[in-house]
C-alpha positions in Angstrom: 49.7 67.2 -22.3 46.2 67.4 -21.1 44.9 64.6 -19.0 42.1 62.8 -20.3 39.3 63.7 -18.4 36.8 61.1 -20.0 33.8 60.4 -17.5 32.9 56.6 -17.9 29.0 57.1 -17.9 27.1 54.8 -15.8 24.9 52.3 -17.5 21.3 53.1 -17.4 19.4 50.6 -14.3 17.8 48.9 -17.4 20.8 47.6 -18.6 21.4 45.4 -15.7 17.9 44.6 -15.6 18.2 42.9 -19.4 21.9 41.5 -18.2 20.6 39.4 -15.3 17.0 38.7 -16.6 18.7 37.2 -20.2 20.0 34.4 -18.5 17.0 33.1 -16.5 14.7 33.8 -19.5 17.3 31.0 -21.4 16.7 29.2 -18.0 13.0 29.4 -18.4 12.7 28.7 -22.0 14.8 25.7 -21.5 12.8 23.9 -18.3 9.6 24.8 -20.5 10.9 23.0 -23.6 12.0 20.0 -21.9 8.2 20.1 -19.8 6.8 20.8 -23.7 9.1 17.3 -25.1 8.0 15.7 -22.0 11.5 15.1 -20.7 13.1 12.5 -17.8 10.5 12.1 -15.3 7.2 13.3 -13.9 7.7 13.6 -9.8 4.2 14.8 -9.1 3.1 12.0 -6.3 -0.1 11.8 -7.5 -0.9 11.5 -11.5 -3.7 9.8 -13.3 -2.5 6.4 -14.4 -5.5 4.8 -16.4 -8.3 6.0 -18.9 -10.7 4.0 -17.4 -9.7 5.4 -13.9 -9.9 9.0 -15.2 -11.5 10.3 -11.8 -8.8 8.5 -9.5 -5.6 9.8 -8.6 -3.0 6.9 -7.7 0.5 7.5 -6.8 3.2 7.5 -9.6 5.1 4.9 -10.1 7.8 7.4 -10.9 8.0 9.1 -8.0 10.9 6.7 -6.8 13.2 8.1 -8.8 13.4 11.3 -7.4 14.8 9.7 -4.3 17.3 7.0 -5.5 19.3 7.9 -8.0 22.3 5.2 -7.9 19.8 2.2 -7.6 18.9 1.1 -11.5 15.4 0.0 -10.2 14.5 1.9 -7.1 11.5 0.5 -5.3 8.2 0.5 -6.2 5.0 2.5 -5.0 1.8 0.9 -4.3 -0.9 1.4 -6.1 -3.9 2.7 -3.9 -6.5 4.9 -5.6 -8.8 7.5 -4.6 -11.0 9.7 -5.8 -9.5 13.3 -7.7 -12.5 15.8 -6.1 -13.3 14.0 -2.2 -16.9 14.4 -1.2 -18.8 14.5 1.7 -19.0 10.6 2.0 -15.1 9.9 1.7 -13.1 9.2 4.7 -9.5 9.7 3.6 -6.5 7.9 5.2 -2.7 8.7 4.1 -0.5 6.3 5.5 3.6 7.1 5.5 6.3 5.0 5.9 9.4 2.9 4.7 9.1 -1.2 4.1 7.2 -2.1 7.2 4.4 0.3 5.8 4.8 -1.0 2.4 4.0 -4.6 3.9 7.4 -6.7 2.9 7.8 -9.4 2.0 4.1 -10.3 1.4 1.5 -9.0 -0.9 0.0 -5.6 -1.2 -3.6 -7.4 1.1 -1.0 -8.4 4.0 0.2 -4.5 5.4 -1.4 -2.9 8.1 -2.9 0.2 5.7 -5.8 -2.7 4.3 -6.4 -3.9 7.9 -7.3 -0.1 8.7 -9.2 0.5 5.4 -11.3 -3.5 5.8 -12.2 -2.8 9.4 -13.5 0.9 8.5 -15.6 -0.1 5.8 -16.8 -3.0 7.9 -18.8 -0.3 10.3 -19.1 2.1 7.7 -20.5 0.1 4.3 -21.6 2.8 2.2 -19.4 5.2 2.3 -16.2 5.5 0.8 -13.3 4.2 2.3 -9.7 5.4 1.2 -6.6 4.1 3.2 -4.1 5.2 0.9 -0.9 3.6 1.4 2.5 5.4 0.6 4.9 3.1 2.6 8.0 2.8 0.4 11.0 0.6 0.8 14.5 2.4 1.8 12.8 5.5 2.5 13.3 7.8 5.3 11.9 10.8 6.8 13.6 12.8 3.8 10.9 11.6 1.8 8.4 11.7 4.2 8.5 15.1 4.9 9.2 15.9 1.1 5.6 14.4 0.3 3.2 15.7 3.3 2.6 19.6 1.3 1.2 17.4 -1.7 -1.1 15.0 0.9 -2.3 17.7 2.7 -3.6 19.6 -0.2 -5.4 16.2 -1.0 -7.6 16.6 1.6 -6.7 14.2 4.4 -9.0 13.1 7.3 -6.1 11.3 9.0 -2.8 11.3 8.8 -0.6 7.8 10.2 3.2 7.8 10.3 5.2 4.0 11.1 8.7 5.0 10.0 12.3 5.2 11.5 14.3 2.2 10.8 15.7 3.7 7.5 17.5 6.6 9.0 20.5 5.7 8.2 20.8 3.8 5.3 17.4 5.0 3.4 17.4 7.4 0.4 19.4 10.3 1.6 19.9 8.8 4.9 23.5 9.8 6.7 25.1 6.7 6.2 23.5 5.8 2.9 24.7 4.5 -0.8 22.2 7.3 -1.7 23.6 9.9 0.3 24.2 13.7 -1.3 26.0 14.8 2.5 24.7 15.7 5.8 23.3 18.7 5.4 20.0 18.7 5.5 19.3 22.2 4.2 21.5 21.1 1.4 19.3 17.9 0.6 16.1 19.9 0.6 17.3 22.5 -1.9 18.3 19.5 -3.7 14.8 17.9 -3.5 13.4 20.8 -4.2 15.4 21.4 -7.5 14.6 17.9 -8.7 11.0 19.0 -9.6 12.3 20.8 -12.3 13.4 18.8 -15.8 16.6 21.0 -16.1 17.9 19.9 -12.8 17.4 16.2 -14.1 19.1 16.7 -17.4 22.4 17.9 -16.0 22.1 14.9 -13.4 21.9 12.9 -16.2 24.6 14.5 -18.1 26.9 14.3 -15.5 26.0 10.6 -13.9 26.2 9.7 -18.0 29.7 11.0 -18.3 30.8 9.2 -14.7 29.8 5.7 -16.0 31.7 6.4 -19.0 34.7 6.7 -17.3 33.9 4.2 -14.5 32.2 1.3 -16.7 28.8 0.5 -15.2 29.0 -1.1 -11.7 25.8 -2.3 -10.9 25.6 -4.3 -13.9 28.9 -6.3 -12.8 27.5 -6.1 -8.8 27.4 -10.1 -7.1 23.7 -11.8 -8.1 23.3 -12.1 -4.6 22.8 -8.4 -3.6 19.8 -7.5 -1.9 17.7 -3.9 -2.0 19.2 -3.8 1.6 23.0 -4.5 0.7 22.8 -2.1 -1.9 21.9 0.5 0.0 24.2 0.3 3.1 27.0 3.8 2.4 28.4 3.5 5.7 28.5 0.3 6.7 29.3 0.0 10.6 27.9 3.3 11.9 29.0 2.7 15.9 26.8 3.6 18.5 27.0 7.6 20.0 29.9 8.1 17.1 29.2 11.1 14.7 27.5 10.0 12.0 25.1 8.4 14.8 24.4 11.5 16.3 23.9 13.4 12.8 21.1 10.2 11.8 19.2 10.8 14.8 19.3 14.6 14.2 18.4 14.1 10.5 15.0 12.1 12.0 14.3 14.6 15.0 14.5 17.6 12.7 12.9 16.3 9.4 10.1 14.5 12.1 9.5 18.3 13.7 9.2 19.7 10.2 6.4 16.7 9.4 4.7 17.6 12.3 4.4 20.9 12.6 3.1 21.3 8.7 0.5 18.8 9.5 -0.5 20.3 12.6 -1.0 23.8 10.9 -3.5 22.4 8.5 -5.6 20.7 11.4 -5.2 17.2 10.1 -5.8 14.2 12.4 -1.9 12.5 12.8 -1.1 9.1 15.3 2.5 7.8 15.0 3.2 4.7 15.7 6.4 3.5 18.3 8.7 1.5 16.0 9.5 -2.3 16.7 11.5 -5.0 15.2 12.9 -8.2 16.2 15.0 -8.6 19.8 15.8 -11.7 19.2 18.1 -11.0 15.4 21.8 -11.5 16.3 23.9 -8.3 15.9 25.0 -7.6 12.5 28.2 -5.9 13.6 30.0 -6.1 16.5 32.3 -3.4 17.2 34.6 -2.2 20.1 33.5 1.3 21.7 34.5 2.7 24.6 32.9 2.3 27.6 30.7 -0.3 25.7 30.8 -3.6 26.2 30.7 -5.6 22.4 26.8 -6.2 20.7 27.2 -9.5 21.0 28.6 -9.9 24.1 25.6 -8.2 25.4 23.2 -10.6 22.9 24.8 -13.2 24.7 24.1 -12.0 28.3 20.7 -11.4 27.0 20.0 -14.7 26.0 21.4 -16.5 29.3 19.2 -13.9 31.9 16.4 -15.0 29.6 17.7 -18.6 29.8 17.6 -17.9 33.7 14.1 -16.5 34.0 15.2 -13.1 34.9 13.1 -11.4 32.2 12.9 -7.9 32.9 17.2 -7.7 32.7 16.7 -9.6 29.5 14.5 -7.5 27.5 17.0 -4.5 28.6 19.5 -6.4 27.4 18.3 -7.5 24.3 17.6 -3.8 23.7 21.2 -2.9 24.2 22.3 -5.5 21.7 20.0 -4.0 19.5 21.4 -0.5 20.0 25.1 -1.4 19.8 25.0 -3.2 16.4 26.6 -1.2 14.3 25.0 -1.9 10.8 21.8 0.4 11.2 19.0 -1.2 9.9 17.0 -1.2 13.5 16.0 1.9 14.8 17.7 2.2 18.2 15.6 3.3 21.1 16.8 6.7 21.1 15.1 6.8 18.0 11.7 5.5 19.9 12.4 8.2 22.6 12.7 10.9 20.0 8.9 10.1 18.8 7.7 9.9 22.5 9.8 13.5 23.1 7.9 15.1 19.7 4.5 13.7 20.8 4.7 15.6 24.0 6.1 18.7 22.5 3.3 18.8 20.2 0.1 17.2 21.8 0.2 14.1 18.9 -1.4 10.9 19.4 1.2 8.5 19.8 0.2 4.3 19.6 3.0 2.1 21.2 3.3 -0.9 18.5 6.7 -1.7 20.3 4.8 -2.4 23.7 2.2 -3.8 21.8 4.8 -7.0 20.1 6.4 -7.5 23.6 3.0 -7.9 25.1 1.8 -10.6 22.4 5.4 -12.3 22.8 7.0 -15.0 24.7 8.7 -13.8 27.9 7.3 -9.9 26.7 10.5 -10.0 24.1 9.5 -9.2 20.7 11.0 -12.7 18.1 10.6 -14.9 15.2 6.9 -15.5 16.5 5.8 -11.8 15.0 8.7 -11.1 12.8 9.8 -12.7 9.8 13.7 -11.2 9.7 15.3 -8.3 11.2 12.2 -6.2 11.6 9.6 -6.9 9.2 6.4 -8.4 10.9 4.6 -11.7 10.1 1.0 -11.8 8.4 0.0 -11.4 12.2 2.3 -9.3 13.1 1.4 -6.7 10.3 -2.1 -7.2 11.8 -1.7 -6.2 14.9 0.0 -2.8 13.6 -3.2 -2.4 12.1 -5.0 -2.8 15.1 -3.2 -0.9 17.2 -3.5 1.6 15.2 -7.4 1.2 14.9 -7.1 1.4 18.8 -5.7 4.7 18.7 -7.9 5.8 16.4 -11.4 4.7 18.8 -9.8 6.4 21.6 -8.6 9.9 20.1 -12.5 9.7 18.3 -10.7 9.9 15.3 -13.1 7.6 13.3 -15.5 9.4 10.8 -17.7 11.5 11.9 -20.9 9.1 9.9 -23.0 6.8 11.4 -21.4 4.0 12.4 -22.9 0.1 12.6 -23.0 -1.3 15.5 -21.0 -4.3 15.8 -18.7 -5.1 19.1 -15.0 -4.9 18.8 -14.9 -8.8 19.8 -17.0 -9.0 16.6 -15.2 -7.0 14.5 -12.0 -8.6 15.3 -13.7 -12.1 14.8 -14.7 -10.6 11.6 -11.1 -9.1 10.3 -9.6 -12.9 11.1 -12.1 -14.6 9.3 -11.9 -12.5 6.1 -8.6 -11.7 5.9 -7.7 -11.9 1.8 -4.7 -14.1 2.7 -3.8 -17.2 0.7 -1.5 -19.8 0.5 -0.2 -18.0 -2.5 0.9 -15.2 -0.9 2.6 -17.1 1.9 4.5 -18.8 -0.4 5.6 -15.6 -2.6 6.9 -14.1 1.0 8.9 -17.2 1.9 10.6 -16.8 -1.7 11.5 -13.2 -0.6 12.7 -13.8 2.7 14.8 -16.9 1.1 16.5 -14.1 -1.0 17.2 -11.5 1.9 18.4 -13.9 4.2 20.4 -16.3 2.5 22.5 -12.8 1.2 24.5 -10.3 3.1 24.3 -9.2 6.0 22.9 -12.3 6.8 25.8 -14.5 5.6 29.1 -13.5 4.7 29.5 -11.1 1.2 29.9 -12.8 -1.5 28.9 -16.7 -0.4 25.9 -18.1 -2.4 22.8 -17.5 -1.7 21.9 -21.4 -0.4 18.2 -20.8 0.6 17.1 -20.0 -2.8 19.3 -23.0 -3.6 17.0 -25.4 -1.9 13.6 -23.7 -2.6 11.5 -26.5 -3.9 9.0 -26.2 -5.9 6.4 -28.9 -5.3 3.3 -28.3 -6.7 0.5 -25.6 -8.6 1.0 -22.8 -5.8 4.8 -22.6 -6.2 5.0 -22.6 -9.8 3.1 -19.4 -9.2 4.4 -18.1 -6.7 7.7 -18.2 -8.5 6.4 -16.4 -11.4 5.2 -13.5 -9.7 8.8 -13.5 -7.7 10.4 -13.5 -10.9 8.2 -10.7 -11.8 6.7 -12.3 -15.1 3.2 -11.7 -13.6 1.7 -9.4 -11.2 0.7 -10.4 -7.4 -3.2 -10.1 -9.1 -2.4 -12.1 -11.8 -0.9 -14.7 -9.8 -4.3 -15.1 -7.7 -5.9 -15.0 -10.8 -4.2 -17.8 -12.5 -4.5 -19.8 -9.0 -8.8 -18.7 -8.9 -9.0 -20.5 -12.9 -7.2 -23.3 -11.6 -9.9 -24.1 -8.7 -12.4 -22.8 -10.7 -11.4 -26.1 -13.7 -11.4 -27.8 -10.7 -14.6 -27.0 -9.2 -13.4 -26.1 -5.9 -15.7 -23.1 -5.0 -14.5 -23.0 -1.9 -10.6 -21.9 -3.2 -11.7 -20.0 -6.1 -13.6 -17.7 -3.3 -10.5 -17.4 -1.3 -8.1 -16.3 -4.4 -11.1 -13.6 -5.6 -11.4 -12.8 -2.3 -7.2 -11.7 -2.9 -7.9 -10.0 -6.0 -10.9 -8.1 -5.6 -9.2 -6.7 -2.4 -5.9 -6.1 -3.6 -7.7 -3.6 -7.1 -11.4 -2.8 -5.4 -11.9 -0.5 -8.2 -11.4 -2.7 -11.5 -15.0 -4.1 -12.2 -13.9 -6.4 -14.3 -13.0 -9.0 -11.3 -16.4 -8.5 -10.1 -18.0 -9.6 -13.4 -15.3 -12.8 -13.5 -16.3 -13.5 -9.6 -19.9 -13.3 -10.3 -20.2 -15.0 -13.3 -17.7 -17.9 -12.0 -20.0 -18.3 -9.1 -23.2 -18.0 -10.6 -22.0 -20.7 -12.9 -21.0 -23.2 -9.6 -24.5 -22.5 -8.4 -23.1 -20.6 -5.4 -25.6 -18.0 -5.6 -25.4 -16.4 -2.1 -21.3 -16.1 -2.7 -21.5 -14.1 -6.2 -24.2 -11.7 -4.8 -21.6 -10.1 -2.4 -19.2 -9.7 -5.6 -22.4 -8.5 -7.5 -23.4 -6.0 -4.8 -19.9 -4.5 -4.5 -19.7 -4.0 -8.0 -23.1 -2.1 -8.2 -21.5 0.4 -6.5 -18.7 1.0 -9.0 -21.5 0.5 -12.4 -25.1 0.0 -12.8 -25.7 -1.9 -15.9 -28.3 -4.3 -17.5 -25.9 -7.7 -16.5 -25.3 -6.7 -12.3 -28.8 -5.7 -12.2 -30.2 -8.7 -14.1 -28.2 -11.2 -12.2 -28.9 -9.6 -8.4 -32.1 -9.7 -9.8 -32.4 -12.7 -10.4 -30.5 -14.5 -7.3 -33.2 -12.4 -5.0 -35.5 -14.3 -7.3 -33.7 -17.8 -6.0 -33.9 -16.1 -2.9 -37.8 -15.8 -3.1 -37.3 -12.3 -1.9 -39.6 -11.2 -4.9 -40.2 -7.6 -4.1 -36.0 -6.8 -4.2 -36.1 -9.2 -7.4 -39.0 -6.7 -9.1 -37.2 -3.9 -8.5 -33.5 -5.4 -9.8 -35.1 -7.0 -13.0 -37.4 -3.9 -13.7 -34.0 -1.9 -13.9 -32.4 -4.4 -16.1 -34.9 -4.0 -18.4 -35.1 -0.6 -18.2 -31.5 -0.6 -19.7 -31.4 -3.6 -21.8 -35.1 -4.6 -23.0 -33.2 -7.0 -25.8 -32.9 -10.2 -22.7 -35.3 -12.7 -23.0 -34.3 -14.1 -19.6 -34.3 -10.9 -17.6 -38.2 -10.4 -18.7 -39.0 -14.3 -18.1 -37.3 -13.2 -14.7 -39.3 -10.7 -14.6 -42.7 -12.3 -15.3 -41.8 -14.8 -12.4 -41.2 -11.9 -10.4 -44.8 -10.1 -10.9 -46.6 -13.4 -10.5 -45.3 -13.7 -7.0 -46.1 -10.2 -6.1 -49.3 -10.5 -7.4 -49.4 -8.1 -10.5 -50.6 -10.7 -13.0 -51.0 -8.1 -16.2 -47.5 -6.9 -16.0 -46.0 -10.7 -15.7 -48.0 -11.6 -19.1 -47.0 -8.3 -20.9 -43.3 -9.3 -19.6 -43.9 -13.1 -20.5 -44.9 -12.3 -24.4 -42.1 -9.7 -24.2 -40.0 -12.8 -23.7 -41.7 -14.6 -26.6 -41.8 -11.6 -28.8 -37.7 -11.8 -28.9 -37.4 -15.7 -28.3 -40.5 -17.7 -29.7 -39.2 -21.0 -28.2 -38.2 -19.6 -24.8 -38.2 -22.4 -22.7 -41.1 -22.7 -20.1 -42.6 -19.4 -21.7 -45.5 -20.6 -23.3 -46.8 -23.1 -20.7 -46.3 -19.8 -18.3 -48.4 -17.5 -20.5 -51.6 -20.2 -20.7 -51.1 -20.6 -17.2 -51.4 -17.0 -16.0 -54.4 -16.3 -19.2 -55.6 -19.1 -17.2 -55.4 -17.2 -14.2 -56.6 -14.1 -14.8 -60.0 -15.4 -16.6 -60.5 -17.4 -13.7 -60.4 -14.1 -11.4 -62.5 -12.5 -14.2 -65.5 -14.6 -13.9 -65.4 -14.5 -9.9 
């Protein structure tokens, strides 16, 4: 028979076009329904959080999740606002980093971010100061790097970078509980994907149908795990052994990509050497070759120190450091690697490391500047602040405005005297600690946790302090429960200090201001509420600030400023009898006798029994006939 000589005929170019396009039309109809039915999360950094704030940006507090996704409550961010279109008068301060930048365990006034962001707008009072603080517990430079494209299109003046110690066992890290592998091209795609809503819905199909089979874990996990138990994948990571080398790669690499991305956009950036505490015993000790054991070494350390040979002590102490084997200090390779980059790419580097040894006994960095492993005291966070501030005098990387003139020695005297630190706070971070240390690694797993065991609660302060531990108030609520308490009590002095907390902890919420002033004003501590009153002019002008500044300038005798103040008042609220009695008082002692009897029956007109206000009216009609028949 014939053979069948049918041609298959090629399918037009369309055809494929339709084929391959079908799919990721499905693809894009899907992600938009899900962004329509506001599915999962928002990762944007920055969102607006408040109404009233609706011309701030603040970070978003669900960023976190886009980085831990085996943690039930990953760590929080810190809420630092700033302004959504930056003017000319802004000087705007992005601040990166894991738990040390973040300020652990104390407070959000304690980290060294609000010692950069007081001490600017100590020399530069009227302009607007943002230190915006993205420090983040168990992060690494994973994150970091994922972050600095959405900072730099904010705008930044200056960028500052304290990070390192979370290499390993941070979010993503190589030896982490959050670790998707070691590939860090592989972990960026995977970053990158998470911005989209359909990449979160089949994560949370698929980590849905694993705790199905697996039961949920976390929930039967020992009471006594910490953030930093939880997060340890690998636990002894040995020093020079693979993963090792791959952590230090992972923070060399994702460090060059920061850098060079905020180099091309011409922003300011100082990094900061990373420190932590020489004196911590080595987690885990472990045989390597050519090593001798971590705590061998510790143990060496301790006796040269014993023996006044210092200089083979601190090197010593160093090695112990860099043998333990559960990673949560950053080895000095890892310090070496910053000092290599800075070199490379002509960056301002500040030694923080130096700076500890130097403010330490026998130049080795202990408990007197760190509170555990590597997070600094109250001082200790200071002096990152200031060392930082150092770097920033001598790379003239302050704002370009006019500065005030005040000597350093002065403006440190200044920073120590006004530091929003209070007893409260201390007490909240010794509650913390007591819960880190008393759990593992500091004490065997599993053993109870006996420091928490022992806290004592003794009096006002604690009972606080416990409730903002436990979470059943904020930190601001706390200082505000503490600031009623001294206020019942009449102690002035107190109720200054715990304001002092608030107002610096949430500089934008007015309403703090008011509660200040008004407290004050009601303790006849006139000169104290006037700061509160003049900070909170800058946020609103309204008839109550402007009556009351008025009015304290009237106190004051300082009767032109009172004029002007009261005059405003009334120009936006005519309906106070006491603003215009003010008022009166006011023009009388500037010598503008009509105005202070027009203001004076003013008064009457809305209060006929104002008190005073009648004698006052006779007494200036008094006056002014007298001048009359001159």
């Amino acid at each position: 028979g014939k053979m069948n000589k049918e041609v298959k005929k090629k399918a037009p170019v369309w055809f494929y076009l339709v084929m391959i396009s079908i799919p990721l039309i499905l693809i894009l109809l899907l992600e938009l329904g899900l962004r329509v039915f506001d599915y999962g999360k928002d990762y944007s950094p920055f969102i607006t959080i408040d109404e009233n704030y609706s011309e701030f940006y603040f970070p978003n507090p669900e960023l976190t999740f886009k980085y831990f996704k085996n943690i039930k409550n990953p760590p929080s961010v810190i809420y630092d606002g700033f302004k959504k279109i930056k003017d000319e008068d802004t000087y705007r301060v992005f601040v990166l980093g894991g738990s040390s930048t973040a300020g652990w365990p104390y407070g959000f006034n304690v980290p060294f971010p609000r010692y950069i962001k007081r001490r600017l707008e100590l020399l530069y009072p009227d302009k607007n100061i943002e230190v915006i603080n993205l420090g983040i517990t168990a992060v690494n430079t994973y994150t970091i790097a994922d972050l600095v494209p959405d900072i730099l299109e904010q705008k930044p003046d200056l960028i500052l970078i304290y990070a390192g110690h979370n290499e390993f066992y941070g979010a993503l890290g190589v030896g982490s509980n959050e670790s998707i592998g070691k590939s860090r091209a592989v972990i960026k795609l995977v970053l990158w994907l998470r911005n989209f809503k359909l990449t979160q819905l089949v994560e949370n199909i698929i980590s849905s149908s694993a705790k199905l089979v697996a039961g949920d874990s976390e929930g039967q996990q020992a009471q006594n795990e910490t953030l930093m138990s939880k997060m340890i994948g690998e636990k002894a990571i040995p020093y020079g052994s693979e993963t090792y080398r791959l952590g230090l790669e992972q923070f060399e690499y994702n460090m060059q990509d920061i850098i060079e991305e905020i180099k091309s956009a011409n922003v300011n950036l100082i990094i900061g050497t990373l420190t932590s505490n020489l004196k911590q015993k080595p987690f885990i000790s472990e045989s390597i070759q050519g090593e001798e054991k971590a705590d061998k070494v510790y143990q060496d350390a301790e006796q040269s120190e014993a023996a006044g040979k210092l200089n083979e002590a601190k090197e010593k102490y160093y090695k112990a450091k860099d043998l333990d084997a559960l990673r949560f200090r950053a080895s000095s390779e890892i310090n070496k690697i910053i000092f290599d980059l800075a070199g490379r790419y002509g960056i301002a580097i500040t030694d923080i490391d130096s700076a500890f040894n130097s403010k330490s006994p026998n130049g080795i960095t202990g408990y007197n500047l760190m509170t555990d492993h590597l997070h600094p005291t109250a001082e200790g966070y200071q002096l990152i602040g200031k060392t930082f501030f150092d770097k920033m005098i001598s790379e003239n990387y302050l704002p370009k405005f006019e500065k005030k003139n005040i000597s350093i020695a002065d403006q440190e005297k200044f920073m120590n005297d006004t530091f929003p630190f209070t007893p409260l706070d201390s007490v909240i971070a010794d509650i913390r600690l007591r819960k880190l240390l008393g759990a593992y690694p500091f004490v065997p797993k599993g053993s109870e946790n006996i420091l928490i065991k022992n806290l004592r609660i003794t009096n006002k302060v604690d009972s606080i302090a416990v409730e903002v531990y436990n979470q059943q108030i904020t930190y601001s609520e706390g200082h505000r429960a503490l600031a009623k308490h001294y206020y019942e009590t009449g102690d002035a002095d107190n109720f200054i200090k715990e304001m002092n907390a608030v107002v610096n902890d949430q500089p934008l919420a007015s309403q703090f201001y008011v509660l200040a002033g008004e407290s004050l004003i009601n303790m006849n501590r006139y000169d104290e509420a006037l700061i509160y009153l003049q900070r909170l002019i800058r946020l609103e002008r309204n008839a109550w600030v402007t009556k009351w500044i008025g009015s304290i300038y009237l106190s004051k005798k300082n009767y032109s400023e009172a004029e002007k103040y009261l005059k405003e008042s009334v120009s936006l609220d005519s309906s106070d009898p006491q603003t215009l009695y003010n008022l009166a008082g006011a023009y009388f002692y500037t010598g503008k006798i009509d105005e202070a009897i027009a203001a004076t029956k003013a008064c009457l007109a809305l209060n006929n029994n104002y008190a005073g206000a009648r004698q006052f009216l006779s007494g200036l009609n008094a006056l002014k006939s007298r001048s009359a028949n001159r």
